[in-house]
C-alpha positions as a Markdown table, in Angstrom:
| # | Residue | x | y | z |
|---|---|---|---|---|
| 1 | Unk | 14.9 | 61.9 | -49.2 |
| 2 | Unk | 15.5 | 64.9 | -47.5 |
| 3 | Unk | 19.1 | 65.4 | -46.1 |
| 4 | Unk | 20.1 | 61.9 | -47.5 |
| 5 | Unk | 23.9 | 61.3 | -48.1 |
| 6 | Unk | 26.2 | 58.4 | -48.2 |
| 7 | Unk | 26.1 | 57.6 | -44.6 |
| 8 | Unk | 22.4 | 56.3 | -45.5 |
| 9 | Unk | 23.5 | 54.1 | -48.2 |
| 10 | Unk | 22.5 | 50.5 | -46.9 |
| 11 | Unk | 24.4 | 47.6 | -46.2 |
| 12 | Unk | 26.1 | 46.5 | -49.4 |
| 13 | Unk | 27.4 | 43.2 | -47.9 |
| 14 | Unk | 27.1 | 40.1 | -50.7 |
| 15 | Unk | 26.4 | 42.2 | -53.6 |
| 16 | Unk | 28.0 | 43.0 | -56.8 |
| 17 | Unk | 28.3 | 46.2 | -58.6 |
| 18 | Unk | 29.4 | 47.8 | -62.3 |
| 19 | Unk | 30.3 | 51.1 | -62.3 |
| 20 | Unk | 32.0 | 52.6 | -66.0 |
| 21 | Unk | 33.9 | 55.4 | -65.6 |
| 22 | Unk | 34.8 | 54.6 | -62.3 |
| 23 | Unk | 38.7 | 55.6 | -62.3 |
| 24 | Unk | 37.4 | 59.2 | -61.8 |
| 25 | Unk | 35.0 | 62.1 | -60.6 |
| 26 | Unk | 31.2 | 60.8 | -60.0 |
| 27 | Unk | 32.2 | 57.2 | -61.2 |
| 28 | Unk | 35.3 | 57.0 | -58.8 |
| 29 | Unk | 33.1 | 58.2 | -55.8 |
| 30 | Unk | 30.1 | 56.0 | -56.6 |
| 31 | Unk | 32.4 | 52.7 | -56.8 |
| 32 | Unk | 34.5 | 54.1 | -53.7 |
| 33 | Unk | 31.0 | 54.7 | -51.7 |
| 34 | Unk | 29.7 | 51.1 | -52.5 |
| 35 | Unk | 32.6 | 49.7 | -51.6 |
| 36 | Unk | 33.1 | 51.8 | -48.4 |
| 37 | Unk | 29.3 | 49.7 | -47.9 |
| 38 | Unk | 30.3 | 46.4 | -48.5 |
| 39 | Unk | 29.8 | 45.9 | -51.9 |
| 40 | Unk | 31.9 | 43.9 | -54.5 |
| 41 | Unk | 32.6 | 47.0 | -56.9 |
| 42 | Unk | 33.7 | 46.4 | -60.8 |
| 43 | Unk | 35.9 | 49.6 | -62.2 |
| 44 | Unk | 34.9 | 49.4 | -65.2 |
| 45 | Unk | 37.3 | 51.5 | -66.9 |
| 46 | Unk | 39.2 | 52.3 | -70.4 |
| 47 | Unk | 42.6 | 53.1 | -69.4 |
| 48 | Unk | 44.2 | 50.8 | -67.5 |
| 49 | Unk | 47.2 | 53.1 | -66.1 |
| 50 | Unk | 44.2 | 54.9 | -64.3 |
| 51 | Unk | 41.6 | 52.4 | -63.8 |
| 52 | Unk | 45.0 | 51.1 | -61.5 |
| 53 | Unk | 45.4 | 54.0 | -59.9 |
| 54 | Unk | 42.2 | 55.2 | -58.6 |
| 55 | Unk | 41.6 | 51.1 | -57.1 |
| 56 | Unk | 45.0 | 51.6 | -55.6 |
| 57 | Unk | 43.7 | 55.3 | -54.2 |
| 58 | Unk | 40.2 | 53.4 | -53.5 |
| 59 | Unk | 41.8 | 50.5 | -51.2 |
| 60 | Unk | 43.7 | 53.4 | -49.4 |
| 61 | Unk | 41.0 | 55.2 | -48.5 |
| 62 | Unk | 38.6 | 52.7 | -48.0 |
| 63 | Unk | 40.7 | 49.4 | -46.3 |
| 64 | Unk | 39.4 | 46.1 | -47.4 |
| 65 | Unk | 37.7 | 47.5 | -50.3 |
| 66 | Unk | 36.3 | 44.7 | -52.3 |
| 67 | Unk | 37.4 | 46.2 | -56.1 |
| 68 | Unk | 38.7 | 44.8 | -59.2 |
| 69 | Unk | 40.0 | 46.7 | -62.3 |
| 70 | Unk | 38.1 | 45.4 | -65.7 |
| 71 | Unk | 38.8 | 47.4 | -69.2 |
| 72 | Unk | 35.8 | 48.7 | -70.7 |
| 73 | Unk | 35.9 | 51.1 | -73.6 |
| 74 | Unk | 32.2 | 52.2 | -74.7 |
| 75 | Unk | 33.6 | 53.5 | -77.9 |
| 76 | Unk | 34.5 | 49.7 | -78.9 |
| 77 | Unk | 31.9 | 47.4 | -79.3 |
| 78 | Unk | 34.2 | 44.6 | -79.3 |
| 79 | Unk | 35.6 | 45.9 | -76.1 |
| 80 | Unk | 32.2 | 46.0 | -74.7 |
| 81 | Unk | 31.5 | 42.4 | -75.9 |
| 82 | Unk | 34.6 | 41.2 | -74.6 |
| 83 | Unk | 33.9 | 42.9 | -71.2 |
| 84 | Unk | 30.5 | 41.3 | -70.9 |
| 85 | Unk | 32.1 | 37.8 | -72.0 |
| 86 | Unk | 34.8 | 37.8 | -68.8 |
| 87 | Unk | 32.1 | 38.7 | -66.8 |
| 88 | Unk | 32.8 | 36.5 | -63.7 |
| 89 | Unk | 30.0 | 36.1 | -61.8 |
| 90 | Unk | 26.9 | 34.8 | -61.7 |
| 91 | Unk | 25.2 | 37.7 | -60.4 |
| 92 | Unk | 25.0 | 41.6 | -60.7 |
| 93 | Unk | 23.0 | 43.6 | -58.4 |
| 94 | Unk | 23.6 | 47.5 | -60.0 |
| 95 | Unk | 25.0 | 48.4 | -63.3 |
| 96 | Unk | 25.7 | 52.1 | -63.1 |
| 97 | Unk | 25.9 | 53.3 | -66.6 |
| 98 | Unk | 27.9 | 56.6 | -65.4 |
| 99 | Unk | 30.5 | 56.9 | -67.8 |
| 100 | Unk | 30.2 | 60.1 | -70.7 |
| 101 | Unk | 32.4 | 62.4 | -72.8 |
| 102 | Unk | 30.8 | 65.9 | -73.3 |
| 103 | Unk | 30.8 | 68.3 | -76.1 |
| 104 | Unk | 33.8 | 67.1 | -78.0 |
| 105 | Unk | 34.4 | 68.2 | -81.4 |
| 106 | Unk | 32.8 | 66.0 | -84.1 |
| 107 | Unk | 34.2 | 62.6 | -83.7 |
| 108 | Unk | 33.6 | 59.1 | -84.6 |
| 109 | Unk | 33.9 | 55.6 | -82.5 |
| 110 | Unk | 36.0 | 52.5 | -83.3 |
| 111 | Unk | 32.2 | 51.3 | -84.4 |
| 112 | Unk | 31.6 | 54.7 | -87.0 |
| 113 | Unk | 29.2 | 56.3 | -84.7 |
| 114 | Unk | 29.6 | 60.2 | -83.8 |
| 115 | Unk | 31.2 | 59.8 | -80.6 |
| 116 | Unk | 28.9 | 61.1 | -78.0 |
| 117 | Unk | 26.1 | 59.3 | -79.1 |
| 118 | Unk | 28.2 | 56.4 | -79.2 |
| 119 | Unk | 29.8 | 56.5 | -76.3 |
| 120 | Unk | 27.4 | 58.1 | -73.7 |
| 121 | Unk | 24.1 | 55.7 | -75.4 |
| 122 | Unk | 25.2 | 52.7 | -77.5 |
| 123 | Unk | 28.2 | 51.6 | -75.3 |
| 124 | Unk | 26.0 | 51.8 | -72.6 |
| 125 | Unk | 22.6 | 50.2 | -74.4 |
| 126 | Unk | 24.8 | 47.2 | -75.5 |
| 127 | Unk | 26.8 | 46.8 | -72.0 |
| 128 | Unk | 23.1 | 46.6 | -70.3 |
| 129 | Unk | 21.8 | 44.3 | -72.8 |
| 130 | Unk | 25.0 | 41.6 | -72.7 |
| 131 | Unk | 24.7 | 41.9 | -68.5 |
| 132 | Unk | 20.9 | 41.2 | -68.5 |
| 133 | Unk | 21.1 | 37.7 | -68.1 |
| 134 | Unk | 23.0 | 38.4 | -64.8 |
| 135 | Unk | 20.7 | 41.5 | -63.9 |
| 136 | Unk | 17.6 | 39.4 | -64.4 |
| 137 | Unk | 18.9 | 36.2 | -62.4 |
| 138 | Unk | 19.4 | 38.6 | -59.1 |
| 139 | Unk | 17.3 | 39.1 | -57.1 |
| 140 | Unk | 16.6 | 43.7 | -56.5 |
| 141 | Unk | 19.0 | 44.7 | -59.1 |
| 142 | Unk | 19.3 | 47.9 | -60.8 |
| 143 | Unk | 20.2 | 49.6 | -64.0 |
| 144 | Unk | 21.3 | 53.3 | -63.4 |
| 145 | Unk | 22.3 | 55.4 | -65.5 |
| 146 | Unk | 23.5 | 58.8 | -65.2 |
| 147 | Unk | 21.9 | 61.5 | -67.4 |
| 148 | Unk | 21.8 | 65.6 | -67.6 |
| 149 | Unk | 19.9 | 68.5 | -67.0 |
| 150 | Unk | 21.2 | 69.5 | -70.0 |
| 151 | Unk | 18.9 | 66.9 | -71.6 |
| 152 | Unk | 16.2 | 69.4 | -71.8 |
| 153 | Unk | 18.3 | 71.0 | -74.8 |
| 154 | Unk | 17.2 | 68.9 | -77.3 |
| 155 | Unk | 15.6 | 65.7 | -78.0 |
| 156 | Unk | 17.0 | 62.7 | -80.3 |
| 157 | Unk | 16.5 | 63.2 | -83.8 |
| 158 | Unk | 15.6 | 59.5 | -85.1 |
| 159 | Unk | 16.7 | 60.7 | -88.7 |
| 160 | Unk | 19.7 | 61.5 | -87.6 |
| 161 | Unk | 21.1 | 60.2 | -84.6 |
| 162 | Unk | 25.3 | 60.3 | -85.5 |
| 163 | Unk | 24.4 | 63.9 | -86.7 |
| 164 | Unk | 25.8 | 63.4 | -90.1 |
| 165 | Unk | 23.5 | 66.6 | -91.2 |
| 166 | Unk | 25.1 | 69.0 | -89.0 |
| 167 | Unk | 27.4 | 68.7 | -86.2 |
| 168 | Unk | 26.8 | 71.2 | -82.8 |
| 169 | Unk | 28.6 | 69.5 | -80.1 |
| 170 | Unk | 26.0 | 70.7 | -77.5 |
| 171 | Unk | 23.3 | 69.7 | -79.4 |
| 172 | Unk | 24.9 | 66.2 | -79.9 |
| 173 | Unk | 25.7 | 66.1 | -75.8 |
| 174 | Unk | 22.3 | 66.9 | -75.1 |
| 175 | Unk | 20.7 | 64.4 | -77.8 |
| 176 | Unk | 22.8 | 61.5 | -76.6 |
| 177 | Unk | 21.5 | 62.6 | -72.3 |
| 178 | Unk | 17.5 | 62.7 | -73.9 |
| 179 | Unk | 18.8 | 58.8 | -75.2 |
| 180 | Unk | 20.0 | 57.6 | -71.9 |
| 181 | Unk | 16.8 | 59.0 | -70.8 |
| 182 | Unk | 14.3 | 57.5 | -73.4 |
| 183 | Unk | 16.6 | 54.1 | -72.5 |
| 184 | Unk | 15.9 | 53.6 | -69.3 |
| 185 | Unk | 12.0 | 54.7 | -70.0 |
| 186 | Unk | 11.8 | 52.1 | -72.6 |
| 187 | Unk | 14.0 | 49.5 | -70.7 |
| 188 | Unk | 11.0 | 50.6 | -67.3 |
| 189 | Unk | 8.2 | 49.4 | -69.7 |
| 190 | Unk | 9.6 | 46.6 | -71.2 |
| 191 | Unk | 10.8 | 45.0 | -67.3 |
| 192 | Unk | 7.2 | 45.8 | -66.6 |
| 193 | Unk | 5.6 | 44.1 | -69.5 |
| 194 | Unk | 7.3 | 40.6 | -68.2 |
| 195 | Unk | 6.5 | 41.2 | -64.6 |
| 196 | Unk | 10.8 | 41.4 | -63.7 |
| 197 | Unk | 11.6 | 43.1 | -60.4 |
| 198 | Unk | 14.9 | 44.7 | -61.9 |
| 199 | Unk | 14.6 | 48.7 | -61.6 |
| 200 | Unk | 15.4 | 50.9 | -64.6 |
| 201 | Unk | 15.9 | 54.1 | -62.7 |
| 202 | Unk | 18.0 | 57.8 | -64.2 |
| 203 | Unk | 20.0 | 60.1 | -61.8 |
| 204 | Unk | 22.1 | 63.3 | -62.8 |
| 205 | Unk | 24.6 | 65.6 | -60.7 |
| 206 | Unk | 23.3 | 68.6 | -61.3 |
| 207 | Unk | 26.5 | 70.9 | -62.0 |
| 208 | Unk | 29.2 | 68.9 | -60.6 |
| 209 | Unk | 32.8 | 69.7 | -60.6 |
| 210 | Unk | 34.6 | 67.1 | -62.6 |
| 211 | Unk | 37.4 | 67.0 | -65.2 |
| 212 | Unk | 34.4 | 66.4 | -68.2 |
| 213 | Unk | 33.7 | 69.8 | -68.6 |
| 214 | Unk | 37.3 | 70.3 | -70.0 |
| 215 | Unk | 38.1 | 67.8 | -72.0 |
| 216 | Unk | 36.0 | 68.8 | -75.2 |
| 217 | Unk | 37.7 | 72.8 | -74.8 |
| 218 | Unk | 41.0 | 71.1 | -74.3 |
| 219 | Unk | 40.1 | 68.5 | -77.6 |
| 220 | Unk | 39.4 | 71.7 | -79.4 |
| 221 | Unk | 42.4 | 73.4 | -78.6 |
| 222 | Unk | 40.0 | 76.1 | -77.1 |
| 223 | Unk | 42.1 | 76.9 | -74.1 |
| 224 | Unk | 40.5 | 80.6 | -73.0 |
| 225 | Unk | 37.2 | 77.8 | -73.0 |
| 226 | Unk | 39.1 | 75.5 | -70.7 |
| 227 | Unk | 39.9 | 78.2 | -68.3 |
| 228 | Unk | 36.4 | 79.4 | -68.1 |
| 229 | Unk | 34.8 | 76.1 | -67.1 |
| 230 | Unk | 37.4 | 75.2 | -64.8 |
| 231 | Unk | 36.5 | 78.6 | -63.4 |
| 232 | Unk | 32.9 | 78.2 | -63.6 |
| 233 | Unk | 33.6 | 74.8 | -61.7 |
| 234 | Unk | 35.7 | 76.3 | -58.8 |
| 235 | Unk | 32.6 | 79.0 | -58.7 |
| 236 | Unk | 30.1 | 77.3 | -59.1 |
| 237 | Unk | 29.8 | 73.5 | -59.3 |
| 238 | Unk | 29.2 | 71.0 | -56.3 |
| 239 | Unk | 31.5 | 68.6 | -55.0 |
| 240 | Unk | 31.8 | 65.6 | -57.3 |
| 241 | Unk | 31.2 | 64.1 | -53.3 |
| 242 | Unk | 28.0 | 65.6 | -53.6 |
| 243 | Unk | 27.0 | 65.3 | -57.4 |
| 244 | Unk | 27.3 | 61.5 | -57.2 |
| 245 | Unk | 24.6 | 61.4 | -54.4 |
| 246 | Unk | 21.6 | 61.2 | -56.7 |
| 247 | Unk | 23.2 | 58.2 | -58.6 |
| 248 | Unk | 24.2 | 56.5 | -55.0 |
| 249 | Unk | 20.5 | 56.7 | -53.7 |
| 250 | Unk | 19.0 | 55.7 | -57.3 |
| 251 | Unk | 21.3 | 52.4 | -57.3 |
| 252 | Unk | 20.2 | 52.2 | -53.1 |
| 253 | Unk | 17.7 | 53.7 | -51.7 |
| 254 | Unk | 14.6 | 51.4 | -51.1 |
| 255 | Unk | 12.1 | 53.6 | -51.8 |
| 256 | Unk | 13.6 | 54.1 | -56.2 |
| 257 | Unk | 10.4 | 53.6 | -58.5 |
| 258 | Unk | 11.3 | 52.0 | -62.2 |
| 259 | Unk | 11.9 | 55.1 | -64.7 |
| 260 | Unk | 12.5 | 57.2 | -61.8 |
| 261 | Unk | 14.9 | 60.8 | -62.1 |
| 262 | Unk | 16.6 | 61.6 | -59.5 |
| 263 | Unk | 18.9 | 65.0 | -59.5 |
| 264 | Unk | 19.7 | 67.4 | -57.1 |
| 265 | Unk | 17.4 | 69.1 | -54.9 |
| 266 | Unk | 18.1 | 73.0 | -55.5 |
| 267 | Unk | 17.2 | 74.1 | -58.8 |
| 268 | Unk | 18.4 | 70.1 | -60.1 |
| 269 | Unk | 22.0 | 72.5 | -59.6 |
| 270 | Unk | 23.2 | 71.3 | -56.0 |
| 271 | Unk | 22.1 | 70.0 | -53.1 |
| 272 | Unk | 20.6 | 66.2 | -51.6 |
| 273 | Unk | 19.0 | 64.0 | -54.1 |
| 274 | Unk | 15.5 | 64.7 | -54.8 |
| 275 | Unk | 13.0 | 64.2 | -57.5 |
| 276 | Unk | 14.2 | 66.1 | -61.0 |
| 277 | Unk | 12.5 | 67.3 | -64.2 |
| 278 | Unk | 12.6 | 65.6 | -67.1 |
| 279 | Unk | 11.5 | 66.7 | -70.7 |
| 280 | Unk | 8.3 | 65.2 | -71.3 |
| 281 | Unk | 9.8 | 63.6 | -74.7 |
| 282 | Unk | 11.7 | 61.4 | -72.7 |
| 283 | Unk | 8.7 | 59.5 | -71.6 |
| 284 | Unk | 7.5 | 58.9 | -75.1 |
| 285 | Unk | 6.9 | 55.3 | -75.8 |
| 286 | Unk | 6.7 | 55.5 | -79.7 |
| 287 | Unk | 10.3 | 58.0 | -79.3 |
| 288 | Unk | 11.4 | 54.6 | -76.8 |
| 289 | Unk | 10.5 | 51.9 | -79.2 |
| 290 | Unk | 11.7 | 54.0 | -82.2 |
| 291 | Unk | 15.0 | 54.8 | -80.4 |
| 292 | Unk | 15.5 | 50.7 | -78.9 |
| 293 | Unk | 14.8 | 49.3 | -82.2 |
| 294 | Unk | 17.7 | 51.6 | -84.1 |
| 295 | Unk | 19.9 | 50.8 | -80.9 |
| 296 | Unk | 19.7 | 47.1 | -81.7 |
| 297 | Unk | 20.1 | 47.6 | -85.4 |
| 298 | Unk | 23.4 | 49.6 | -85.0 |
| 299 | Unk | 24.7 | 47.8 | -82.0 |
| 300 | Unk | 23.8 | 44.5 | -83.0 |
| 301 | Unk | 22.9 | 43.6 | -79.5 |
| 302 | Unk | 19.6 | 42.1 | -79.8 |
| 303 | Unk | 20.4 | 39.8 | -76.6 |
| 304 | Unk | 16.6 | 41.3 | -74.7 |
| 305 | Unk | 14.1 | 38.7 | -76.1 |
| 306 | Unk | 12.3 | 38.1 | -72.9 |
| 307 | Unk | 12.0 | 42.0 | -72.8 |
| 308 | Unk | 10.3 | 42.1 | -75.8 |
| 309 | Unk | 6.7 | 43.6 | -76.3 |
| 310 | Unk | 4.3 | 44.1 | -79.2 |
C-alpha cells in the first residue's frame, strides 16, 4: 500500500462502474481515473448542465473515455428508483457511493428526511440495495462508499436519526458519515452470512480540497465562514487528485478485505491510502441491524432478501 497512486490502479478493461457525485471533486476524479483504466464509468449525477460538462471535460482529458451521463438525485427517492430501473446493463462491477452534502443548515429531502442523513445514507442505502441484483450477478464487485474522519464526532442516534430534537449541522454531518460506516459493516456481515464474494469496503479523503466545504457557509449566508474554509483548503487540504486515492484503491486494489477503511496515510489528513481509524461504534452489529432495519422502513427498499440473517 505504500506509495500507491493511480498509475497502480489495474486494468479496468470489460468492467462497469457507478460513481454519484461524479460531475465534480473526488467523484469527478474517481470516474475520470477508472475510465483513464479502461472501465465503463456511470456519472451518476443530479444536475444535468454539469453532469454534461465534467463528461465533456472527462473525454478531453482522457480520449476514448468510456462514460455516460445518468441523473441521479439521492435526495429523491423516486429519482433513485428511476435511476436503478434504466439501469442498462446486466452487470456492475463497483458502485462508489461518493456523493455527500456537508453541514448545511437544517433541511429536508423531497422524501421528508433531514437532508444530510438523507442524502449522504438513505440515497445511498436504497441505490445499493436496487443495484444488488447486478452487484451480486458479477463476478469481484464492490460497494464503496466514501465516509469521514469526521465520523468520530458522533455516533447515530436511533431515536432520532432526522434530528427532529435538535438540529447541529456538524453533529448531523458526522451522524450521517458513522451511518455510511455502520452500512457497509452491516452490508460486510450480511454478504458473509450467504457466502457472496461482493466486497463491502469504506474509504475517506482525509481533508481534501473540494467545493463541499463551502456550500453549507454559502447556504447559510455565512460568507466570512466561506472565506475561511476556502482558506483553510488552499492551506491546508490535499489535492482532490490525492484525496480520491483511498476510494480508487478500495474499489481496486486486490488485496481490499470486506468492511475494510481505508483513508489517508498521515494522520488519516494526507498522503497514500493506508489503513484508517474507525470509531469502534461503527462495528456494532446490534447499532448495524438497528440502523438497516429503520433504513428499509423509511426507504422502503426492502429489495436484500438473500442478504437477510437472523
Amino acid at each position: 500500500m505504500a506509495g500507491w497512486n493511480a498509475h497502480d490502479i489495474p486494468d479496468r478493461s470489460g468492467r462497469v462502474a457507478v460513481v454519484t457525485g461524479a460531475n465534480s471533486g473526488l467523484g469527478y476524479v474517481t470516474a475520470r481515473e477508472l475510465a483513464r483504466k479502461g472501465a465503463r464509468v456511470v456519472l451518476a449525477c443530479r444536475s444535468e448542465a454539469r453532469g454534461a460538462a465534467a463528461r465533456e471535460r472527462m473525454v478531453a482529458e482522457v480520449p476514448g473515455a468510456r462514460v455516460e451521463l445518468r441523473l441521479l438525485d439521492l435526495g429523491d427517492l423516486g429519482s433513485v428508483r428511476e435511476f436503478a430501473a434504466a439501469f442498462p446493463y446486466d452487470r456492475l462491477d463497483l458502485l462508489v457511493n461518493n456523493a455527500g452534502v456537508m453541514a448545511l443548515p437544517y433541511g429536508t429531502t423531497a422524501d421528508g428526511f433531514e437532508t444530510q442523513f438523507g442524502v449522504n445514507h438513505l440515497g445511498h442505502f436504497a441505490l445499493t440495495g436496487l443495484l444488488l441484483p447486478a452487484l451480486l450477478g458479477t463476478p469481484g464487485a464492490r460497494v464503496v462508499t466514501v465516509s469521514s474522519p469526521v465520523h468520530a464526532m458522533a455516533n447515530i442516534d436511533i431515536d432520532d436519526l432526522n434530528s427532529e430534537r435538535r438540529y447541529r449541522r456538524w453533529i448531523a454531518y458526522a451522524r450521517s458519515k458513522t451511518a455510511n460506516l455502520l452500512f457497509t459493516h452491516e452490508l460486510a456481515r450480511r454478504l458473509a452470512a450467504q457466502g457472496s464474494e461482493v466486497v463491502a469496503a469504506a474509504a475517506h479523503p482525509g481533508y481534501a480540497d473540494t467545493n463541499l466545504q463551502a456550500v453549507g457557509p454559502r447556504m447559510s449566508g455565512r460568507r466570512a465562514g466561506e472565506w475561511f474554509m476556502r482558506i483553510g483548503n488552499r492551506v491546508f487540504a490535499q489535492s482532490a487528485e490525492a484525496g480520491a486515492l483511498p476510494t480508487l484503491y478500495a474499489a481496486t486494489a486486490p488485496d481490499v478485505r470486506p468492511d475494510s477503511f481505508t483513508g489517508p496515510s498521515f494522520v488519516g489528513w494526507r498522503g497514500a491510502p493506508a489503513p484508517s481509524w474507525r470509531a469502534p461504534w461503527t462495528l456494532d452489529d446490534r447499532a448495524g441491524i438497528r440502523l438497516w432495519e429503520a433504513s428499509e422502513r423509511l426507504t422502503g427498499v426492502t429489495c436484500y432478501p438473500v442478504l437477510r440473517t437472523s
